[in-house]
C-alpha positions in Angstrom: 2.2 -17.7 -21.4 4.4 -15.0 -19.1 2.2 -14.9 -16.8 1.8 -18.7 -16.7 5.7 -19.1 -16.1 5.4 -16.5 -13.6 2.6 -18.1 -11.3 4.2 -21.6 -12.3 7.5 -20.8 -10.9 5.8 -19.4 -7.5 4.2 -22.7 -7.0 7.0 -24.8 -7.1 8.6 -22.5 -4.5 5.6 -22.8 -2.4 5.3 -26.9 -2.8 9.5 -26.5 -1.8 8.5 -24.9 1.3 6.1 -27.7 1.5 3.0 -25.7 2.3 1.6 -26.5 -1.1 -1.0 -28.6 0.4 -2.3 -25.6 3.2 -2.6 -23.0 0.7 -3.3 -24.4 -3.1 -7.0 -25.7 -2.1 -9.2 -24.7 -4.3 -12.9 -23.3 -4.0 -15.4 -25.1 -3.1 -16.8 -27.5 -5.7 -18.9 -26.3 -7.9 -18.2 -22.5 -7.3 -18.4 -20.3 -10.3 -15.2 -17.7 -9.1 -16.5 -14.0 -9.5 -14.2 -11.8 -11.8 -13.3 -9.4 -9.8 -10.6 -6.3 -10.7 -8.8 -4.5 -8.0 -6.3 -1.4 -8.7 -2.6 -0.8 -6.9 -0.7 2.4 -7.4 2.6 1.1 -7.3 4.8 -2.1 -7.0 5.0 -1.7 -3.5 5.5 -4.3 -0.2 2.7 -1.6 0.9 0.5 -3.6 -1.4 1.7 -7.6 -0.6 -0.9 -8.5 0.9 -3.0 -8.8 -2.2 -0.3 -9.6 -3.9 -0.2 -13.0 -1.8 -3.9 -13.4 -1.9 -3.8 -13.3 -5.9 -0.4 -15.4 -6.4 -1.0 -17.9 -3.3 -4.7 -19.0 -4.6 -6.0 -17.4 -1.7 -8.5 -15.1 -3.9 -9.9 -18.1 -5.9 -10.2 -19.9 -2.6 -12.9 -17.8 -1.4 -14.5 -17.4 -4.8 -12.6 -14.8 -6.4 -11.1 -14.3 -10.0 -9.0 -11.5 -9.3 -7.0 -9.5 -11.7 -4.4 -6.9 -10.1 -4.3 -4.1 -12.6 -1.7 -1.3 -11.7 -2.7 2.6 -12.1 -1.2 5.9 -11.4 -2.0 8.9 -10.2 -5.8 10.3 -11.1 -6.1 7.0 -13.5 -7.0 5.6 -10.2 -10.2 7.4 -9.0 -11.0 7.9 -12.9 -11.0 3.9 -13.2 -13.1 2.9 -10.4 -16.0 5.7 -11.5 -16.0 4.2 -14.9 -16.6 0.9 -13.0 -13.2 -0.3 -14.8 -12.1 -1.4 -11.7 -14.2 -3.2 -8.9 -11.7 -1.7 -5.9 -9.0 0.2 -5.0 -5.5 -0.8 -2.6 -4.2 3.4 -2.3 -6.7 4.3 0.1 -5.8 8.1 0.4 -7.1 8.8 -3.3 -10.1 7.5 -2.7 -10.9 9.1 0.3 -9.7 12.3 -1.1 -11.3 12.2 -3.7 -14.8 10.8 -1.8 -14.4 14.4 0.2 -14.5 16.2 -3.1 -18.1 14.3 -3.4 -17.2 11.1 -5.7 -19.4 8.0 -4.3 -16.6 6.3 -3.3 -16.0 4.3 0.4 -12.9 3.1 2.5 -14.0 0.0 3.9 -10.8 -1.6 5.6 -7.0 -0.5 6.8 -4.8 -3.3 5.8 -1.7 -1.2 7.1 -2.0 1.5 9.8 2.1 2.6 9.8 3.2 4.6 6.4 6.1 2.7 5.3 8.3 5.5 4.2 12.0 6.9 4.1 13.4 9.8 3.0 16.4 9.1 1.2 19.4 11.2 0.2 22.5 11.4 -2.1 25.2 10.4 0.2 26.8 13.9 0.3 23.8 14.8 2.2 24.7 14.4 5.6 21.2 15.9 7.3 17.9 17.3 6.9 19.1 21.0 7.2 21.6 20.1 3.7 18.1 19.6 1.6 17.6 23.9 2.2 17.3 24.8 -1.7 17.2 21.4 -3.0 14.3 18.8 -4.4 13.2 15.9 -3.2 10.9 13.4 -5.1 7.6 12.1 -4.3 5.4 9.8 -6.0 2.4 12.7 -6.7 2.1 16.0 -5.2 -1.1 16.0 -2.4 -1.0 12.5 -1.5 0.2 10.6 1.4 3.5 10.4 0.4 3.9 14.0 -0.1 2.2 14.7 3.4 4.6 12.1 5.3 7.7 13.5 3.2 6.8 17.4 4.5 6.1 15.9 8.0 9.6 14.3 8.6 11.2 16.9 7.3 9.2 19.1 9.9 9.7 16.9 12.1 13.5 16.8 11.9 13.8 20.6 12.2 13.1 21.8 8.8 10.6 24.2 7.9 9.4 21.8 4.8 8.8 25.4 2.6 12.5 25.5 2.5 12.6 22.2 -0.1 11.0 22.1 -3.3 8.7 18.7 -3.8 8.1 17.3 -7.1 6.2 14.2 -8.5 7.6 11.6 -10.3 4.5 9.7 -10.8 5.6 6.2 -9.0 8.0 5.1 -6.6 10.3 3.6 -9.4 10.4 6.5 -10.7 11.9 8.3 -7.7 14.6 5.7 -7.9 15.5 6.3 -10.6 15.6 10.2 -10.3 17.6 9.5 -6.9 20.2 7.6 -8.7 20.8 9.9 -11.8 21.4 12.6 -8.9 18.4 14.6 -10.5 16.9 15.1 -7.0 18.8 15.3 -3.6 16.5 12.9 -2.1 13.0 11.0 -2.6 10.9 9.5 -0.3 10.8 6.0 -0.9 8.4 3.0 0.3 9.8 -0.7 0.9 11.7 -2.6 -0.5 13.5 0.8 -2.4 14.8 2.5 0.7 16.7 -0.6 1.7 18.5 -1.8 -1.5 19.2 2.4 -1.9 20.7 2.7 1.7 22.9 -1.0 1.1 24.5 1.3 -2.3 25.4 4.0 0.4 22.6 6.6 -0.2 21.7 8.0 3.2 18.7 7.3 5.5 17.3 10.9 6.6 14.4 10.4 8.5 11.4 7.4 8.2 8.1 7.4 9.7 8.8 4.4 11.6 11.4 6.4 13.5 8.4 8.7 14.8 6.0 5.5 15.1 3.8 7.5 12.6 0.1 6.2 12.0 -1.8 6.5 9.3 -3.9 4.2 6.5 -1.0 3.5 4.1 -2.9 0.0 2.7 -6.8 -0.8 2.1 -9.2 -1.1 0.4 -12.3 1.8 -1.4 -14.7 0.9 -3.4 -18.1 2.7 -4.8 -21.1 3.2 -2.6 -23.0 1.6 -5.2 -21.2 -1.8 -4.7 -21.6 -2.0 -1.0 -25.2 -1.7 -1.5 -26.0 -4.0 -4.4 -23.1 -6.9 -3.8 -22.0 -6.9 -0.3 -21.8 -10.3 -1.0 -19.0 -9.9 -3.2 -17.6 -7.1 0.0 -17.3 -9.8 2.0 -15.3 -12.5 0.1 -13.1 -9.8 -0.4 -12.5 -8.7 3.0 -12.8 -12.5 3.9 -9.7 -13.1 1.7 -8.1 -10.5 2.7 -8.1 -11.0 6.3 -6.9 -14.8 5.6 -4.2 -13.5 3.9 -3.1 -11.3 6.4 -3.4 -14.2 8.6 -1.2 -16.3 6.5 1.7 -13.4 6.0 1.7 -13.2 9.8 2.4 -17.1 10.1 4.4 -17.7 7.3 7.5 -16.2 7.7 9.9 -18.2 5.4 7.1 -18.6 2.8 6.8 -14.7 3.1 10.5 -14.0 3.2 11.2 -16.0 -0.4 8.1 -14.7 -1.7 9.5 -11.4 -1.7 13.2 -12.2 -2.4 11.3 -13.9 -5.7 9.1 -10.9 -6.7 11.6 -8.0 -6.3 14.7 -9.8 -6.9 16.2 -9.0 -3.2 19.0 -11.2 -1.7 17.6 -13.2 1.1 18.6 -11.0 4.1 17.1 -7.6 2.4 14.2 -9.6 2.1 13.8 -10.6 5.5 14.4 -6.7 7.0 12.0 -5.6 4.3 9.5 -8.0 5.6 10.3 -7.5 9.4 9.4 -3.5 8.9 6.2 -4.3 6.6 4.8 -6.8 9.2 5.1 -4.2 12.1 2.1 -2.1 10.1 -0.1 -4.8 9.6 -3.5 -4.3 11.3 -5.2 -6.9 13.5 -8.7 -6.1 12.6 -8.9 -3.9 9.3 -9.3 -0.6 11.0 -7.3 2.1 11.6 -9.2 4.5 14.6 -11.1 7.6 12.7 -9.2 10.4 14.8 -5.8 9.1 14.0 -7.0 9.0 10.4 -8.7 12.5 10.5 -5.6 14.4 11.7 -3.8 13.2 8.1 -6.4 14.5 6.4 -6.4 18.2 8.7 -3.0 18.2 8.1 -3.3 18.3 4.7 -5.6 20.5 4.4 -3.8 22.9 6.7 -1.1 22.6 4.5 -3.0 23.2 1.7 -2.2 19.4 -0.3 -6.1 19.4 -0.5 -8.9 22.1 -1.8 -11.3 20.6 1.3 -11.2 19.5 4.7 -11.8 15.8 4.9 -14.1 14.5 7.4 -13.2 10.6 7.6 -16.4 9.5 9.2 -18.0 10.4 6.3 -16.0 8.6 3.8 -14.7 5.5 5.9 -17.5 2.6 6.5 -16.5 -0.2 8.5 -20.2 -1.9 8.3 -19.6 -4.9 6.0 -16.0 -5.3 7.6 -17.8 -5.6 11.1 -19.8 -8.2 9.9 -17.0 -10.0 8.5 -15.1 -9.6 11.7 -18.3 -11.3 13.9 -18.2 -13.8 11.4 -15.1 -14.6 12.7 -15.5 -14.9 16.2 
């Protein structure tokens, strides 16, 4: 019944903004919609797009019952070799994890820019006061923790000189920040902007360095891309429409996420002006940009194995989906 209330209130904002009629359709007559379960690691914009394409219909309109289920850390990988889950949003587990020889697949880049900030107790003034102190990330060896030691490298700071810990989510790392248990965490949108608007301190982000790197997409097992690419491609389908619609949709977009994180309407709109700049036109992120991630984490040791991405990264169904477009 939550969840009802929930989805019922997001439709009366939509039919407010009058585009109930463009985006409530539903799928085509007769269609028997596919359950379908995809995993997100955290309650992150990094993740909005399938958040719209669940909440605005856009999943049932091409055929798809999806439930969004929400896992952490190794839970992840663990859930989608059970076959728990169908697919996965955090695409550098997955790929990880494919390296260490799990039949898993990337098969599209919904974001190409890592949305993150380092952010620090306002007494921190630069990167050179986190020498001796800790700093929070989500889980040690993932992308978070290899953007977090590369701004701090970046800015100056041999990152051996800070002490990382996990938290295990995002919200977490809030929450450390705020009790003052860490100096600083790296956060992910919308957290770095409601932090910075209580006066914590903006150290260094990785739109400041115009970072790249796949922060949003979609994995999945080998196994499914060769016995339902059928069900591959309604997924990439749906996802490219919705990234379609959050381009073109601004107001819609902008309440959405006011509604969904409870942010007044102008951290809302800055949150969503920095998301949309990562958004990727065609699903792919290029395979060198992506490799040098993964060599820099295995040069700093964040991963047992070096990571070749043309190995663990197939764009085949996607490419189809893409001529299908044309």
């Amino acid at each position: 019944m939550k969840e009802k209330a929930i989805l019922g209130g997001i439709w009366t904002l939509i039919a407010a903004l009058g585009l109930f009629a463009s985006i409530s359709l539903p799928a085509a007559e007769g269609q028997e919609l596919k359950k379908v379960r995809i995993g997100y690691p955290a309650f992150s914009l990094t993740f909005l797009t399938f958040f719209v394409a669940k909440d605005a219909g856009i999943f049932k309109r091409n055929g798809l019952d999806v439930d969004l289920v929400q896992l952490a850390g190794a839970v992840q990988t663990s859930a989608l070799v059970a076959g728990e889950i169908d697919y996965l949003t955090g695409i550098t587990g997955p790929l990880v994890a494919a390296a260490r020889g799990l039949p898993f697949k990337g098969i599209m880049i919904t974001h190409d820019r890592p949305l993150f900030w380092v952010i620090a107790n306002p007494e921190i003034r630069r990167v050179e006061d986190l020498i001796g102190k800790t700093v929070a990330v989500d889980r040690l060896a993932t992308l978070q923790d290899i953007v977090a030691r590369d701004l701090i490298k970046r800015k100056g700071l041999n990152p051996e000189k800070v002490t990382f810990i996990q938290t295990g989510s995002v919200s977490n790392s809030v929450q450390a920040l705020s009790q003052g248990s860490v100096a600083a965490a790296l956060l992910s949108l919308p957290h770095n902007v409601i932090m910075t608007q209580k006066g914590y301190r903006d150290l260094a982000s990785a739109t400041e360095f115009n970072m790249r790197a796949a922060s949003g997409g979609i994995a999945t097992r080998e196994v499914k891309l060769k016995q339902e690419p059928a069900q591959v491609k309604a997924v990439l389908r749906a996802t490219f429409e919705t990234m379609d619609f959050n381009r073109r949709e601004k107001s819609w977009m902008i309440s959405y996420i006011q509604n969904k994180w409870k942010l007044t309407p102008a951290v809302a709109e800055e949150a969503y002006r920095y998301w949309l700049q990562g958004l990727t036109n065609d699903g792919k992120i290029p395979l060198k940009d992506l490799q040098g991630t993964y060599d820099q984490a295995y040069a700093s040791q964040l991963i047992p194995t070096p990571v070749t991405v043309k190995d663990v990264m197939d764009y085949t169904l996607l490419d189809e989906v893409l001529k299908e477009k044309r």
